[in-house]
N, C-alpha and C positions, 0 to 999 in steps of 0.2 A: 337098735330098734327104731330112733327116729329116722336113720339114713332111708331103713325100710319104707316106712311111714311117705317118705318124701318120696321117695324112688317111684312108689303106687301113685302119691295123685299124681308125681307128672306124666304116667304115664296113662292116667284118667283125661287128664289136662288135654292131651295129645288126642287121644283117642276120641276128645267129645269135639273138639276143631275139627276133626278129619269127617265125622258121624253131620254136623249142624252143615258141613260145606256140600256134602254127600245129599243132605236131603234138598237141600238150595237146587241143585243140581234137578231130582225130582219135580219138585215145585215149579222149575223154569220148563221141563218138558210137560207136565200136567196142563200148566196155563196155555202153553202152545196151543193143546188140542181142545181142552174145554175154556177157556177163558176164566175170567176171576169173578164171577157167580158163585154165590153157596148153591149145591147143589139138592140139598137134605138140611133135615132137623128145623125147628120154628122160623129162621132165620134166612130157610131157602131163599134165593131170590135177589137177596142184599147182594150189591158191588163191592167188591175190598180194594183196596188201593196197594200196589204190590212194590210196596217200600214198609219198611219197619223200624221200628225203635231199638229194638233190642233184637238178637239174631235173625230169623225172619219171621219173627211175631206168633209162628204155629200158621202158617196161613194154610200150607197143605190141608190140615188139618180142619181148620174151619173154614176152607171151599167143599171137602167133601161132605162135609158137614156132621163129624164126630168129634169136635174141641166140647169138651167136655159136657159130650154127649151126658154124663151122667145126672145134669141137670135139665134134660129138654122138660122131661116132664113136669118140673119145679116151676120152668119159663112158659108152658102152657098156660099151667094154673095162673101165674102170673097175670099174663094178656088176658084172662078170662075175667079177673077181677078187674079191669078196667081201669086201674089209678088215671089221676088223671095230673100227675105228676110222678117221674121215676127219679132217685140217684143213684149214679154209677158212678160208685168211689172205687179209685183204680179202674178207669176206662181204659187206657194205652190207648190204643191203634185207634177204640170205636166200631168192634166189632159187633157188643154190645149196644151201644149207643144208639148207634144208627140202626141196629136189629130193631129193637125196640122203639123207635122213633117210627119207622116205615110199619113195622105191626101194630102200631097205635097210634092211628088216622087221630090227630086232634092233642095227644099225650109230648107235653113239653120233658124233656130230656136234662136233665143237667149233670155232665162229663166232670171229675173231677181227675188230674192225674200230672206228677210234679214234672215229669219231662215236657220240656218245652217241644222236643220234636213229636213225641207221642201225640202233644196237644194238636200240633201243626197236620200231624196222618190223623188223627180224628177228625178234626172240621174236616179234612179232605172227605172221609168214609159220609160223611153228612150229605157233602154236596155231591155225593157221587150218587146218591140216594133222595137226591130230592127233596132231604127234611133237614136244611140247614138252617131251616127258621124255626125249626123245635126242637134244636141240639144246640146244648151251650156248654161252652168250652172253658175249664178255668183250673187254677193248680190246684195248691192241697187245701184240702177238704178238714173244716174246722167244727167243733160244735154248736158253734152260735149261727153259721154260718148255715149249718144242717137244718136246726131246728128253724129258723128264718123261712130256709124254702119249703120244707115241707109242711110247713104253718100255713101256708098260702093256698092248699088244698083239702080236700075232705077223706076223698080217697089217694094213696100214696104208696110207693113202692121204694125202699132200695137192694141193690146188687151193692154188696162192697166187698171189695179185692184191695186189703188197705196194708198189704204186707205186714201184719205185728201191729196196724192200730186199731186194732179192734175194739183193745179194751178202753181205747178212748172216745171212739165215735161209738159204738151198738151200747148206747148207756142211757136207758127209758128214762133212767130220774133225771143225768142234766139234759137230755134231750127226750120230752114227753111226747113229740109227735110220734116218734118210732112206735110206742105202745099200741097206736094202732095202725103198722104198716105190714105192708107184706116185705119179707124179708130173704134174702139167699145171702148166705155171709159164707166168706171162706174162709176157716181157722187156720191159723198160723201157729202150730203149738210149736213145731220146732223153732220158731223165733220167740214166741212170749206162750211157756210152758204152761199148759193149765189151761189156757183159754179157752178151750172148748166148754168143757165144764163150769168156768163163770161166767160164758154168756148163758148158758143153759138156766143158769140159777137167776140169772137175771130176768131173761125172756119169759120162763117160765110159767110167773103168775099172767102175763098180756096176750101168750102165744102158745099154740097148740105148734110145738116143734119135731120135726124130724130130721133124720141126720142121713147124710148122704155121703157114700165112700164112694172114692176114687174106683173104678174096676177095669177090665179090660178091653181092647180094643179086637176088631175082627178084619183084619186086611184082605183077608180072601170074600170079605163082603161086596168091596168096591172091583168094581171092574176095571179101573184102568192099572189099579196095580197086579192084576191077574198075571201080568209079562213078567213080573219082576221075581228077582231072588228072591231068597226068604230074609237077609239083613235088609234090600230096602225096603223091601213091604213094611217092615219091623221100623226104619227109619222116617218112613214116610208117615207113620201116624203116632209118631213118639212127642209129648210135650216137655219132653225133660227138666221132671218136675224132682224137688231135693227131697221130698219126701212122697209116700201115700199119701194124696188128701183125701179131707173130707170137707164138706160143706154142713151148715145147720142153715134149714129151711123153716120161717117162721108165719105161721099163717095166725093172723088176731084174733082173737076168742071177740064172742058175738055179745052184746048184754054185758 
């Protein structure tokens, strides 16, 4: 049984090397013909810098402007409230970052995120974007260190993609500014089991929340994948992600 066991991932192992080099492939013909512009979704408009941290970042993906399409409207409402301070815990590349920095004329940015080269393609997405004087770049993201900057505004926002630390950064009592911030978290329950449901009980009494799943993608939407097979269309908008996610979207009770 374990040989079995072994026998499948390597040939997952295999098979997702062959899939992430395939859509690289994609990626380098896309940017040919359109260039590295978002083309869709809040963020249209933004430069990406076409290097990456970790395989090729989803770039495909968020030039066409569907990386996780399932929060644009989360990111509307966002920009609409205005903070006038964001953090983005687990920034990588500064997809985000710099989204958010260029969508909000005046709105200082602070990137948190442990790879030192992710940090390096961040400030780059900055300066490709014009707003390297209101994106700041630094590693991992602490509570003191939370509750510090976003003490420094009235209105305030975070994004955080903090792999599995959820349960120690989105915590209102050691950090009270959060209580009243807008909020997009993305649960990690396959790494720290449960968490969905105790940030829920946590947020709950400061935030009107809702929860947001993972859903599908529409390849025959975009037009330049219209030439393609039916595997790379499937490849080209794949985030090969270890589970379904879901997000919890926090918006602050008023009074």
């Amino acid at each position: 049984m374990s040989g079995g066991v072994e026998h499948g991932q390597a040939i997952q192992d295999i098979a997702r090397t062959a899939a992430l080099a395939r859509r690289t492939d994609i990626l380098a013909a896309y940017v040919a013909q359109r260039g590295a512009m978002v083309q869709e979704g809040p963020f249209a408009g933004i430069s990406l810098p076409l290097r990456a941290a970790e395989r090729d970042g989803d770039l495909l993906a968020k030039l066409v402007g569907c990386y996780e399409m399932e929060l644009h409207e989360a990111f509307a409402a966002l920009i609409d409230a205005q903070p006038e301070v964001v953090m983005a815990i687990g920034a990588a590349e500064g997809y985000y970052a710099a989204g958010l920095a260029r969508a909000l004329p005046g709105v200082h940015v602070h990137g948190f995120e442990p790879s030192d080269l992710a940090q390096d393609i961040c400030r780059e997405a900055a300066r490709l974007n014009g707003v390297e004087q209101r994106v700041s770049v630094g590693g991992q993201c602490t509570p003191v260190l939370l509750q510090h900057l976003l003490g420094r505004a009235q209105r305030r926002a975070v994004l955080c993609d903090a792999e599995g630390d959820e349960r120690l950064l989105i915590d209102p009592v050691r950090i009270p500014a959060l209580s009243t911030s807008f909020l997009i978290v993305e649960c990690h329950d396959h790494v720290d089991a449960g968490i969905t449901q105790m940030l829920a009980e946590r947020l709950s009494p400061t935030h009107e929340l809702s929860a947001v799943r993972e859903g599908p993608r529409d390849p025959n939407a975009i037009p330049f994948l219209a030439g393609l097979d039916g595997l790379d269309r499937a490849l080209a908008l794949c985030e090969f992600r270890p589970r379904t996610m879901h997000w919890l979207i926090g918006v602050p009770r008023r009074g």
